[in-house]
C-alpha positions as CSV (number, residue, x, y, z in Angstrom):
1,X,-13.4,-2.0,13.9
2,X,-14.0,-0.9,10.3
3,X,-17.2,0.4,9.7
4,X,-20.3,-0.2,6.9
5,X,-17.8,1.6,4.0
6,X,-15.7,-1.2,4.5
7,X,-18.2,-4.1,4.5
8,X,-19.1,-2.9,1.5
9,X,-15.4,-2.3,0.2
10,X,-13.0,-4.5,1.6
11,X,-15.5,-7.8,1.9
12,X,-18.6,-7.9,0.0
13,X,-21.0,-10.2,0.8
14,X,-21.6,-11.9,-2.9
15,X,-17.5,-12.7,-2.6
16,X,-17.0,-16.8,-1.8
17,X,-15.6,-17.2,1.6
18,X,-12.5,-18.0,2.0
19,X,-10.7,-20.2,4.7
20,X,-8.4,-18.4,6.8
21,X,-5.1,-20.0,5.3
22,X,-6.5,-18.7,1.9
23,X,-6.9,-14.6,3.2
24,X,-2.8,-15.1,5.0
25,X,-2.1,-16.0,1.8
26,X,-3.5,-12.9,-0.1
27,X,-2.0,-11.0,2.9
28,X,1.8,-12.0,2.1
29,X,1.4,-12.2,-1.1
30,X,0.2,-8.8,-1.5
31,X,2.5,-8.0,0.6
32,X,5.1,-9.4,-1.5
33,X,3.7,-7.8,-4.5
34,X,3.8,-4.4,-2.6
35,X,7.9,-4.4,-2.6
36,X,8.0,-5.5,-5.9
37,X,5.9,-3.2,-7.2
38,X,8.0,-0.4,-5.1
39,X,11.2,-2.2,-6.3
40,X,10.1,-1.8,-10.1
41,X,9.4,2.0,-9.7
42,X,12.6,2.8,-7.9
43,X,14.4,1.1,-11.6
44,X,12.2,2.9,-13.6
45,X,14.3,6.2,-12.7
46,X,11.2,8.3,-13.5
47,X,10.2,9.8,-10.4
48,X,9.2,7.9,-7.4
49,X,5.4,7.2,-5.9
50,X,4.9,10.3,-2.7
51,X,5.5,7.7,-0.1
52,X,8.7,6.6,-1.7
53,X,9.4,10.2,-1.8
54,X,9.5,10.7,1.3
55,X,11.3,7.5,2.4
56,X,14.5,8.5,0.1
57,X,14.4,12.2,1.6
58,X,14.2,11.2,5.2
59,X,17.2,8.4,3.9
60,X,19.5,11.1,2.4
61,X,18.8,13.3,5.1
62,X,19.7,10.3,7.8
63,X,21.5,7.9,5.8
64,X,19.6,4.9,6.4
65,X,18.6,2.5,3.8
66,X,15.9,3.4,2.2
67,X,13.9,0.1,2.9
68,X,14.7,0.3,7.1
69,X,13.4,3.8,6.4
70,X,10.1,2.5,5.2
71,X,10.4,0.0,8.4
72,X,10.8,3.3,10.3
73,X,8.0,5.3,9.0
74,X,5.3,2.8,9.2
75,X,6.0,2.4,12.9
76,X,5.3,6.3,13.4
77,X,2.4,6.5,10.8
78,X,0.6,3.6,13.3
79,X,0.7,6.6,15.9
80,X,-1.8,8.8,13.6
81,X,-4.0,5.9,13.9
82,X,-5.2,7.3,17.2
83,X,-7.3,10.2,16.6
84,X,-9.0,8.0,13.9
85,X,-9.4,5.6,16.5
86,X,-8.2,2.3,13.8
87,X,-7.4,-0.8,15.3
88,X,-4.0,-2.6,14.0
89,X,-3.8,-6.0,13.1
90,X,-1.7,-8.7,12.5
91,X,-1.0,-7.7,8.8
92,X,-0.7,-4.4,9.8
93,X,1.7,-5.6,11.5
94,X,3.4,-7.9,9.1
95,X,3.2,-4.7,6.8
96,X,5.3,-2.4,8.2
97,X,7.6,-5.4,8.7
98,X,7.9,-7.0,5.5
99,X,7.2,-4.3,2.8
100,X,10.8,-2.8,3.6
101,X,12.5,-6.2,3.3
102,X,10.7,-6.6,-0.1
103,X,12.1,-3.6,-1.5
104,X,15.5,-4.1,-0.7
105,X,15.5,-7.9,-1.7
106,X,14.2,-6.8,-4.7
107,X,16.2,-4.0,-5.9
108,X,19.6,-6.2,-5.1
109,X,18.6,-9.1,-8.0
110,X,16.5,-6.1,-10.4
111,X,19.5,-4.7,-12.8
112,X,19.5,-0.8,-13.7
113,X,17.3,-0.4,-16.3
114,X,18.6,2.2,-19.0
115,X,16.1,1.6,-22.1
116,X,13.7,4.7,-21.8
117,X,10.5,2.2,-22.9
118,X,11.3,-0.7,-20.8
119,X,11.7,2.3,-17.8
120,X,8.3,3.5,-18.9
121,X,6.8,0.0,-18.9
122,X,8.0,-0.1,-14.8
123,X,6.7,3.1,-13.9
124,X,3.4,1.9,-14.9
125,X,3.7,-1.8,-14.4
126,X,4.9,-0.4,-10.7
127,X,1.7,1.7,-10.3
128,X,-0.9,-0.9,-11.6
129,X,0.4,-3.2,-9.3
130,X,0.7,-1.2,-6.3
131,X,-2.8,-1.0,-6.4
132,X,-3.6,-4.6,-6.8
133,X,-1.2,-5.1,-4.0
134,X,-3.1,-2.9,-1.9
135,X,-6.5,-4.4,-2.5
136,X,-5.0,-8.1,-1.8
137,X,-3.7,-7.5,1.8
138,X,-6.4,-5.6,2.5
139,X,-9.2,-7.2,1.6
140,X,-7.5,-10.5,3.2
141,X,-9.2,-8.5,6.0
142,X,-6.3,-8.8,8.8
143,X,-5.6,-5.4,8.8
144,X,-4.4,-2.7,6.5
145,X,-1.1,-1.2,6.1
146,X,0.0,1.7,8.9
147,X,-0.2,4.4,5.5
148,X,-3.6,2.7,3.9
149,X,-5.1,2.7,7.6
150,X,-5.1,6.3,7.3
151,X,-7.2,6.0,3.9
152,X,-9.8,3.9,5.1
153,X,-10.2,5.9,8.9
154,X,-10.8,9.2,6.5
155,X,-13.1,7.1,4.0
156,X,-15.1,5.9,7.4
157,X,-15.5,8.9,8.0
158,X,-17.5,9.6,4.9
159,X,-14.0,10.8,2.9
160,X,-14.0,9.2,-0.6
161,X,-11.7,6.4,-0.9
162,X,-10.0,8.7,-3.5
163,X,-10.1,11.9,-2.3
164,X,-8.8,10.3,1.3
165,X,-5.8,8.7,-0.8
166,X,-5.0,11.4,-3.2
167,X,-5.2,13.7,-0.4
168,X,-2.8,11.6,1.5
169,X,-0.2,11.0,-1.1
170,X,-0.2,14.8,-2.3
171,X,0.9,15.9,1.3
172,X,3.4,13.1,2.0
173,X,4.8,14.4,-1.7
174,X,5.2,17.7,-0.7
175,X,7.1,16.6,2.7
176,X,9.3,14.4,0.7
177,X,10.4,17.0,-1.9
178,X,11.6,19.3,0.6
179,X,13.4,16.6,2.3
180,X,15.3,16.1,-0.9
181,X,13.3,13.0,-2.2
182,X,13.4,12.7,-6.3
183,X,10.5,13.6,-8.2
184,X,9.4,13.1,-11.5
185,X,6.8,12.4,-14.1
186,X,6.4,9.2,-12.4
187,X,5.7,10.6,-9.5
188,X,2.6,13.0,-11.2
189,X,1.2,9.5,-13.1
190,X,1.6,8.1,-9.4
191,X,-0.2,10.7,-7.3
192,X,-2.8,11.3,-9.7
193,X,-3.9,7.4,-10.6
194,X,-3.4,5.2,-7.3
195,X,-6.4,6.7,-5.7
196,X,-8.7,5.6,-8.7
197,X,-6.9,2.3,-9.2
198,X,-7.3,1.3,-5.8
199,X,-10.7,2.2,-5.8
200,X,-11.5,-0.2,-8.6
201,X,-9.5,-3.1,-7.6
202,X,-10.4,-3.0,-3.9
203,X,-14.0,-4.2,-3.9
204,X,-12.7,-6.9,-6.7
205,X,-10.1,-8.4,-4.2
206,X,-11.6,-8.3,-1.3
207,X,-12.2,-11.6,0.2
208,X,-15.4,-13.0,2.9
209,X,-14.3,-14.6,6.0
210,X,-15.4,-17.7,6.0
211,X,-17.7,-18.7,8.9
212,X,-18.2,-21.9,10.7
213,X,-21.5,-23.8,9.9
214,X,-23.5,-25.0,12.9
215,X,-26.1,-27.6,12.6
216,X,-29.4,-27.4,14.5
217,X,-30.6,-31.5,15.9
């Protein structure tokens, strides 16, 4: 159960309810939005976000694709979820599922991009929308992501959403460079902006549940 930091954050009560069908939709499609976004910086060829990182070392290092990699990873992240005592829920679930299939569908119709500007425009296109990604699945409010679960059990904990993220992608970085995972200046603009971002688009996104109305005779 998420605490007062995220009633405030993740479903503010001056938001408009929304329908149940309505928040599955924000789910997937920030879901969708997520692998895209992923998808875009892998084809900017700048420097990959820390999580990415991390995913193409363990890949190198294993040779499994890097999107079943993802799959892989946000299966054991779920298991650091215990000592912060966060409850999974079905788009956790349907995160760790679909995230990894986005990427890879994505990246086999995305060409190579080889214009320095248009790579620039991805790397930031990529980042912006990872965070708008984030704040749509969840604020739908059925559960984060295994890797942003960690984020908001340190930020219920009285962690600021920022420091908790920043703090999280710095150390998943440093795990993924020595794993052989490419770095570069996107992956500075990355690490250093997401926490921010996400901080501003979160409460924006979030969504109410909607309640049913009962009538007093």
């Amino acid at each position: 159960m998420i605490t007062d930091m995220s009633a405030t954050v993740v479903a503010p009560p001056a938001l408009t309810p929304m329908s149940a069908g309505a928040r599955l939709a924000r789910l997937l499609g920030g879901l969708a939005l997520f692998g895209f976004s992923l998808a875009l910086m892998v084809r900017a060829n700048l420097g990959l976000g820390p999580w990415d990182v991390l995913h193409q070392g363990l890949a190198r290092r294993s040779g499994v694709p890097i999107g079943t990699m993802t799959i892989l990873v946000g299966v054991v992240v779920l298991l650091a979820w215990i000592p912060l005592r966060q409850r999974p829920g079905p788009g956790t679930l349907l995160n760790v599922l679909l995230v990894g299939l986005a990427v890879d569908a994505t990246l086999a119709v995305l060409p190579t991009v080889h214009d320095l500007v248009m790579r620039f425009a991805l790397l930031l296109a990529g980042t912006v929308l990872t965070a708008v990604a984030t704040a749509l699945y969840v604020g739908a409010a059925y559960g984060p992501g295994p890797r942003d679960g960690l984020m908001i059990g340190l930020a219920a904990r009285g962690v600021p959403i920022r420091v908790a993220r920043t703090a999280i992608e710095v150390s998943v970085l440093v795990a993924g460079v020595l794993l052989g995972g490419s770095v570069g200046i996107g992956t500075v603009v990355f690490a250093l902006t997401i926490g921010p971002l996400v901080q501003v688009t979160m409460p924006r996104l979030a969504v109410a549940r909607r309640t049913k109305k009962t009538h007093h005779g």
